[in-house]
N, C-alpha and C positions, 0 to 999 in steps of 0.2 A: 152435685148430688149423685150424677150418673156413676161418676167416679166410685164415690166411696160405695155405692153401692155392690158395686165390680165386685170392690177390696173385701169386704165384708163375703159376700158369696164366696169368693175364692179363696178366701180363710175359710171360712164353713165346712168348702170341701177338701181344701188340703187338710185340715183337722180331722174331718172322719177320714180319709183315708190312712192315716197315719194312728188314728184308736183304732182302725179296723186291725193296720199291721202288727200295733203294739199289745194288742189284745190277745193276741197268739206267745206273747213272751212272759217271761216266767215271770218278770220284773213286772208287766203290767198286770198279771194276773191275779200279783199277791196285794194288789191297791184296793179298794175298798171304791167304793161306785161314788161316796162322796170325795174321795183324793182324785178319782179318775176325773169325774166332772171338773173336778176345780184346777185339774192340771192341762184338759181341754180350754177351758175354759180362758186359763194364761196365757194358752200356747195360740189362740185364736186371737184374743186383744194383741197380743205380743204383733201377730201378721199383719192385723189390723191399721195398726199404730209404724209397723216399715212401710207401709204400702202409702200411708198418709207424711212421709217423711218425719216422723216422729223418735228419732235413733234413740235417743234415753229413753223416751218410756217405753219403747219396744222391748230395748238391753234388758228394761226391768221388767217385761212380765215372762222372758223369756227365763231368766235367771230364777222367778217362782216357778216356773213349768218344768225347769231342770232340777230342781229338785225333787220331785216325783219321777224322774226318769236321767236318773245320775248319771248312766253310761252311755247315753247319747253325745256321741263324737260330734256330731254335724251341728247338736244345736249349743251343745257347749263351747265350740269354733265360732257359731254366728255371735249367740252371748257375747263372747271375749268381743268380737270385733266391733260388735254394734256399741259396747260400753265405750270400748276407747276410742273410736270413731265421732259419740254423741258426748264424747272429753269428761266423762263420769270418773272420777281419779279411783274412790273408792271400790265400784266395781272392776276398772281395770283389772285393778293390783289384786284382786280375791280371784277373776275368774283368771288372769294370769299364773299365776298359781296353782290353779285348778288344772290350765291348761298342759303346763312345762309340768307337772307331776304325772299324766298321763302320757304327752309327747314331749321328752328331753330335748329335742332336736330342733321344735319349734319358735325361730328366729323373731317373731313378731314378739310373743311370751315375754322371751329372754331379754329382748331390749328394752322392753316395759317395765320388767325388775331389775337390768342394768340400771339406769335412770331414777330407778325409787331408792336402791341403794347408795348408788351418786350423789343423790340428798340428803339421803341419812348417815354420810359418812362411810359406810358398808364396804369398803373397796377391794378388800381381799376374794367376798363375795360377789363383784362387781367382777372382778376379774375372772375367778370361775365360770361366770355367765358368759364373759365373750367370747370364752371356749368353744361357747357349744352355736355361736354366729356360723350361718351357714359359709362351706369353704369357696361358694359362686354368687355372681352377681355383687350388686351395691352392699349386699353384708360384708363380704371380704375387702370390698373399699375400706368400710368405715372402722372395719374392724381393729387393726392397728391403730389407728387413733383410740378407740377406747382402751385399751391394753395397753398405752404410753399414759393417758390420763389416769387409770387405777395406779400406776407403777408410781406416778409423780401423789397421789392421794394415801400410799402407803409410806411416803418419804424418797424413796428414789426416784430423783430427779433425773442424776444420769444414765440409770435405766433406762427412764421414759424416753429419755433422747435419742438414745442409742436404741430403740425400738421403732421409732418414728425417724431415724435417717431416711431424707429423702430423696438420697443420692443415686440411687437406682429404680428408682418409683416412676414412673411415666404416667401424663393424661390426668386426671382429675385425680387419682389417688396421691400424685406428686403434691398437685395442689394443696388438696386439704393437709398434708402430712407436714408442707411447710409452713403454711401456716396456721396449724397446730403447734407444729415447735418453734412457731413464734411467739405465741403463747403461754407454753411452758416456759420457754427460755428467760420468759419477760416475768413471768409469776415468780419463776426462782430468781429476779435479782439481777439477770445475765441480761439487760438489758440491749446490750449491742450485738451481741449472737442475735438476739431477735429481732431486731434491726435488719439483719442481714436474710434472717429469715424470710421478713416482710418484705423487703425489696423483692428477691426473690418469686414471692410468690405475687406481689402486684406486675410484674413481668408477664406470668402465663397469667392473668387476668383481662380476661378480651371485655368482659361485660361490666368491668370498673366496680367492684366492690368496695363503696363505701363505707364498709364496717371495717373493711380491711384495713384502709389507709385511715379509719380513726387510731386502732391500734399500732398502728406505725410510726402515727404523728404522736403517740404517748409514749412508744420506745426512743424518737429521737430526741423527746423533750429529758428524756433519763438519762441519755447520754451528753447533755448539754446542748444538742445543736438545735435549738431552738426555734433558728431560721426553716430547718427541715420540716418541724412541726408545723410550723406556721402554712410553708408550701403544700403540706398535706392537707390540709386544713382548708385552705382556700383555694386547693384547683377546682372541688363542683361552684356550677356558677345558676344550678337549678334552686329558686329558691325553695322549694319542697324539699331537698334533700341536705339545704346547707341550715335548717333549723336545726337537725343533728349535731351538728359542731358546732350550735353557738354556744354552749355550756361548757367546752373544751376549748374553746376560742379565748371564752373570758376567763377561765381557770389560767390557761399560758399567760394572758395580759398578765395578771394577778400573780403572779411567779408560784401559782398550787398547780400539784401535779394534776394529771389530767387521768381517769380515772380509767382503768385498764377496760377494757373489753370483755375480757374472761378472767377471772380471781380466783374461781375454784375447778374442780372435775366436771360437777353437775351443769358450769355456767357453760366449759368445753363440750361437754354434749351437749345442751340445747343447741349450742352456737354449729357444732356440726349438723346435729340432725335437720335445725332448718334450712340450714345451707345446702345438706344432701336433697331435701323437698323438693326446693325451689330447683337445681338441676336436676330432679327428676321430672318437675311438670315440664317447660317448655311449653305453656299454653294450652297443655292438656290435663285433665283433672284424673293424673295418674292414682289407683288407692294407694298402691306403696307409701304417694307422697303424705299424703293424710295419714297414714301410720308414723312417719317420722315427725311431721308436726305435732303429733298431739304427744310423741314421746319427750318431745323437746319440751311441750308445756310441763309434764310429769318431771323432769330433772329442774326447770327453773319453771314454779307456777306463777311467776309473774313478770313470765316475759312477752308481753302485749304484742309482740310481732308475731310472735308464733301461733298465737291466736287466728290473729288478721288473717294471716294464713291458714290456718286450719279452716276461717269461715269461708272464705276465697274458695278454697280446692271444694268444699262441698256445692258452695254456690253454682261454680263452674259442673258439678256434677249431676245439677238441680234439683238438690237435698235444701229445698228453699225456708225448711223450717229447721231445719239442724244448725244451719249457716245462721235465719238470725237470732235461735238459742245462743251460737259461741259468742256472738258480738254483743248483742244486749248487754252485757254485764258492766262490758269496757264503758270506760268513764271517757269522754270527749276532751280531755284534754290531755299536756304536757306535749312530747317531739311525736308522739302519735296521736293526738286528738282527730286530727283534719284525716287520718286515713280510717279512723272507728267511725267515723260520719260518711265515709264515701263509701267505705265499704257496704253499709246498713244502706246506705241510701241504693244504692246498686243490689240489693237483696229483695228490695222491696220495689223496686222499678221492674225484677223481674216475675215476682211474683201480683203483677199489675196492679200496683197500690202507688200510680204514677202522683197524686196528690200529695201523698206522706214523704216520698222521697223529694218528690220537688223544694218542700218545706224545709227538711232536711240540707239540700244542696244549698238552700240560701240562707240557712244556719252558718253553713262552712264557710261561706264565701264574706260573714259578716264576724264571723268569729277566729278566719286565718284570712286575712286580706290581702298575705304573701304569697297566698296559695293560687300557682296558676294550674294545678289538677282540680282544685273545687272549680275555678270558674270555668275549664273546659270540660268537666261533666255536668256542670250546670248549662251551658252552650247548647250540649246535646239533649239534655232533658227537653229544653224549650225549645230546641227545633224538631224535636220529635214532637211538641202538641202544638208546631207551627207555629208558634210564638218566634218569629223570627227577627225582628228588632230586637225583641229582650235579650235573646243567642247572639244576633250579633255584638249588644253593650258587652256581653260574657266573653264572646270570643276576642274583642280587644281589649279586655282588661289582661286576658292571659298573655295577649302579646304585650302591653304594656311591663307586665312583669318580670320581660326577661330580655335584660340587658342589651343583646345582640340577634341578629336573625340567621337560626341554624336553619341547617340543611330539612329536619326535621317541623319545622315549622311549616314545610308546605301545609299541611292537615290545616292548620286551625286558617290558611288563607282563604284555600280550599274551601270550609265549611262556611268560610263568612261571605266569601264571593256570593255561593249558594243562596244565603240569606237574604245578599242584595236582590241577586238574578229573582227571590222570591216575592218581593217587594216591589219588582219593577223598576229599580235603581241600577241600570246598565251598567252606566259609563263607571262606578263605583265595583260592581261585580266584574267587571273584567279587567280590572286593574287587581284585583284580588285574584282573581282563575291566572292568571298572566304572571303574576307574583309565584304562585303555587308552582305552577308550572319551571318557570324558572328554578325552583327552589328543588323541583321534583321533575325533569324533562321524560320522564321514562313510565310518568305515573297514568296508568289505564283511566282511571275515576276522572282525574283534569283533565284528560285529553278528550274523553266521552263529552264529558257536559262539556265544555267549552266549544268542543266541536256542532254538539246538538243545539244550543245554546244560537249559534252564529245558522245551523238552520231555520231553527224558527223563526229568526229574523228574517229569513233572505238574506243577508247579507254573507261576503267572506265566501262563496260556497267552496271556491276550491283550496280552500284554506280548512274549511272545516272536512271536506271531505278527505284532506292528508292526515290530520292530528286523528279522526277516527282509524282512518285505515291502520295508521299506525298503534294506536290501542287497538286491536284486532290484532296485531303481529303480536302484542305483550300478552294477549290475552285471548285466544284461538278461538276456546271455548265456551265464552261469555254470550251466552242467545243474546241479551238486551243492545251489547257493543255491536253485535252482528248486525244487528236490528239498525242499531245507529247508521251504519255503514252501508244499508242497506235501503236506507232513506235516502242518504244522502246522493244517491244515484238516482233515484227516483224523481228528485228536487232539479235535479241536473236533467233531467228528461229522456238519463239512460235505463231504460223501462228494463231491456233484460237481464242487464244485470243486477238491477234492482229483483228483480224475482229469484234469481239466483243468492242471494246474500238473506234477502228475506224467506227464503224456505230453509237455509239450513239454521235460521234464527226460532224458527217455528219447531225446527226439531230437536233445539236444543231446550224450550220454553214454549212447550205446545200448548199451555194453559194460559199463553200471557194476551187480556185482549187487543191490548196497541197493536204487540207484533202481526196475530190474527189480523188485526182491521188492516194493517201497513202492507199484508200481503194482497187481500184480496183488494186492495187498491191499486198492484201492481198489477195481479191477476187483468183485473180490467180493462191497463192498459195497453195490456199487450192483446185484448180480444179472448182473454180467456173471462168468459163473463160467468157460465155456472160454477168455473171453482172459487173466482171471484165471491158470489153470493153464499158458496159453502163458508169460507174462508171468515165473512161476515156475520154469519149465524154462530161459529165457532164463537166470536169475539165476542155475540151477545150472549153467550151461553158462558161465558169468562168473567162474569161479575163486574161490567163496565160499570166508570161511571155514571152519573145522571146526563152530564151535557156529549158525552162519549155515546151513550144509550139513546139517546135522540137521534143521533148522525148515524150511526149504524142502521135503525129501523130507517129513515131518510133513502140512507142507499139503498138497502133491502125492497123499496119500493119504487122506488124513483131510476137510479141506477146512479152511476160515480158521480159524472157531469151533470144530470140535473140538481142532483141533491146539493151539491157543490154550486153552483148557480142558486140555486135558492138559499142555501145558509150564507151563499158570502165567506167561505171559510174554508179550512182546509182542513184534516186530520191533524191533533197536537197531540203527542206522545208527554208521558209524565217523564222528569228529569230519571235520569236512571243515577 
């Protein structure tokens, strides 16, 4: 409620500051006190409604507010971007318009009606537009490829081709340019040029694009070599991503062609724009990327990946209400069902509606049963409410589903080890951390807890105290790992160095109260008793737990050794 309240004031006063400016213009002067109110008025819901993640209805009251003040550059810009951002097709394509007739030069505009046109046929005008793509940056990546696809949508195919040689293209522009004309090659007929194309570009592919090598396996199926198709086909061994090819699997069995990838211009754009997306995030919720997703929806409105991703990038940008407008609509089933259910559920997990998503995740998990991504985001839902038996049923069902044990797999050992260790089930969690670790010898997180893990016990200590030190070398600047490492000298009865490891833990996480408590228990030992006692009040002023919060006021009055003598116990840090 504190929130929206902010939002609402601070719409109130960017509002009048903005009737005070616009009240001196000629344009605001000749409005009438009822057009003025009612264009305040839009223009305040409009903030109201960005400010509460609301992108369509903001788009839309901005869009009634610019029409009472037409030549506003700034909010006719926001307009455009909030329509196609909140995936409103209808608004795009009007304030696009709006846009590219006042700035010709404006590359978001133009690819917006690049793409309307690409649907509708349009391509000579399609081609016009990618003229005016700017000559820097991802525009002049993609550019050429849209200027081969209008050339092949106007009839010249050999044009297209010869615009999209990729023979001197370097780095990701190579890429998409070959396989684009693999593509075209494939759409006009030429199936083994594209063939060759596709090789080619599965070559510079580090991160294995499986859309790619569907289309490759449909080129080699055209040229007869059937075997090739099949091998394309069946190198993913994930079963999440080999649902894709089983509609192409059974088409080969069945001697019917297998159904190209890209068949028209518009299907070529979407197929590049979300490809440009996805290499432009990298894990970050780039906008650029979310401009080319939603352009890809606008050329193919029914291509459900570009959704996903559209709801993704916002998600990640924690636009938590825009994100799950785009997914809502998508229907849970067919070769993307199981990612419209994780996505939504991951939307509302973050928007702490941890019940709905949970429900959700054990939708997926009973509705794709192949799915080992439902069951390890279901894994992590319930060990995030500690439900840890149930995460760990989750986390071996994921392992059950996948044939062999990759490198990759440390994670989900990792996570069930955890589970055991949480349950009290050792001998089972350390054959799982031990697993991981093997799987992962370099991994800071397995080396941490396994190492703290064998403190607790007493046991192992100078075993545990190598595997920390050594996450400490992988990870410098981790307070909690420092913390580890700093314990674990402590345990060993090396007091100063223990002080030394736990002060710069404390400086790197001066808020944390274990680390707090862990110092001023070195403090102690080494005879420094008031920083000791400082160090202790820090840690109760650090939002300890309840059995934490007992032992600290304990020391605080007692001193280390009595209190310790009296609990029987010792300081237990939470697993980092």
């Amino acid at each position: 409620m504190r929130r929206k309240k902010a939002a609402v004031a601070a719409a109130l006063i960017v509002g009048a500051l903005v009737r005070g400016s616009l009240a001196a213009t000629p344009a605001a002067a000749a409005l009438s006190a009822e057009d003025e109110a009612a264009a305040y008025r839009d223009y305040v819901l409009g903030r109201y409604a960005w400010s509460n993640d609301e992108l369509g209805t903001a788009a839309h009251y901005f869009s009634r507010a610019l029409r009472y003040e037409e030549n506003d550059p700034v909010l006719r810009q926001r307009t455009f971007e909030l329509a196609l951002a909140s995936g409103d097709r209808t608004l795009s394509l009007d304030m696009a318009r709006d846009v590219l007739a006042k700035d010709p030069q404006n590359s978001t505009a133009a690819l917006t009606l690049i793409a309307e046109n690409f649907r509708k046929g349009n391509y000579k005008r399609a081609q016009t537009l990618v003229s005016t793509l700017a000559v820097g940056g991802i525009e002049a990546v993609i550019a050429p490829v849209l200027t081969a696809w209008s050339q092949y949508g106007q009839g010249d195919g050999e044009a297209a081709l010869a615009t999209i040689k990729p023979t001197e293209a370097e780095g990701v522009l190579r890429l998409y340019e070959l396989e684009h004309a693999g593509h075209i090659a494939l759409a006009m007929g030429r199936a083994d040029e594209a063939l060759q194309y596709y090789h080619q570009a599965l070559k510079m592919d580090a991160s294995g694009r499986w859309r790619l090598r569907l289309a490759a396996a449909a080129a080699a199926q055209r040229v007869g070599d059937t075997a090739q198709a099949k091998a394309l086909l069946e190198i993913e061994t994930d079963p999440d991503r080999r649902v894709f090819f089983a509609e192409a699997r059974k088409r080969l069995e069945e001697g019917k062609k297998i159904d190209p990838l890209v068949s028209s211009p518009a299907d070529g754009m979407a197929e590049l724009m979300m490809q440009a997306a996805n290499d432009l995030m990298q894990g970050e919720p780039i906008p650029l990327a979310l401009v080319f997703s939603r352009v890809a929806e606008l050329a193919r409105p029914a291509m459900v990946e570009a959704q996903l991703l559209s709801a993704h990038i916002l998600r990640l940008n924690k636009e938590y209400r825009g994100a799950l407008a785009t997914v809502e609509p998508l229907e849970p089933e067919g070769p993307f069902g199981v990612d419209v259910l994780l996505e939504k559920a991951r939307i509302l997990q973050d928007m702490n509606k941890a019940d709905e998503a949970l429900s959700l995740l054990q939708t997926a998990t009973i509705r794709y049963p192949q799915s080992r991504r439902a069951q390890i985001e279901l894994g992590e839902a319930l060990r995030r409410l500690e439900r840890h038996q149930e995460a760990i049923n989750a986390y071996s069902a994921a392992l059950a589903l996948q044939p062999t044990v990759r490198p990759q797999d440390w994670y989900l050992y990792f996570l069930r080890g955890v589970g055991y260790e949480r349950l009290g089930q050792w001998t089972k969690a350390e054959t799982d951390l031990r697993k991981a670790l093997s799987l992962n010898p370099d991994e800071p997180n397995v080396l941490n807890y396994l190492g703290y893990s064998y403190l607790e016990q007493r046991r192992n200590l100078g075993e545990a105290k190598r595997l920390i030190a050594k996450a400490v070398e992988l990870r410098p600047d981790d307070g909690f790992i420092i913390d580890s490492l700093g314990w674990a000298y402590f345990m060993s009865g090396q007091y100063n160095d223990a002080v030394k490891h736990l002060e710069q833990a404390v400086a790197a996480e001066p808020g944390d109260a274990t680390i707090n408590e862990h110092l001023g228990d070195a403090y102690w030992r080494v005879g420094r008793t008031i920083e000791a006692r400082f160090r202790w009040r820090a840690a109760m002023d650090s939002e300890p737990e309840k059995d934490q919060s007992r032992r600290l006021t304990a020391k605080l009055e007692l001193g280390l050794d009595s209190a310790t003598a009296v609990a029987s116990a010792r300081p237990v840090a939470p697993k980092r």
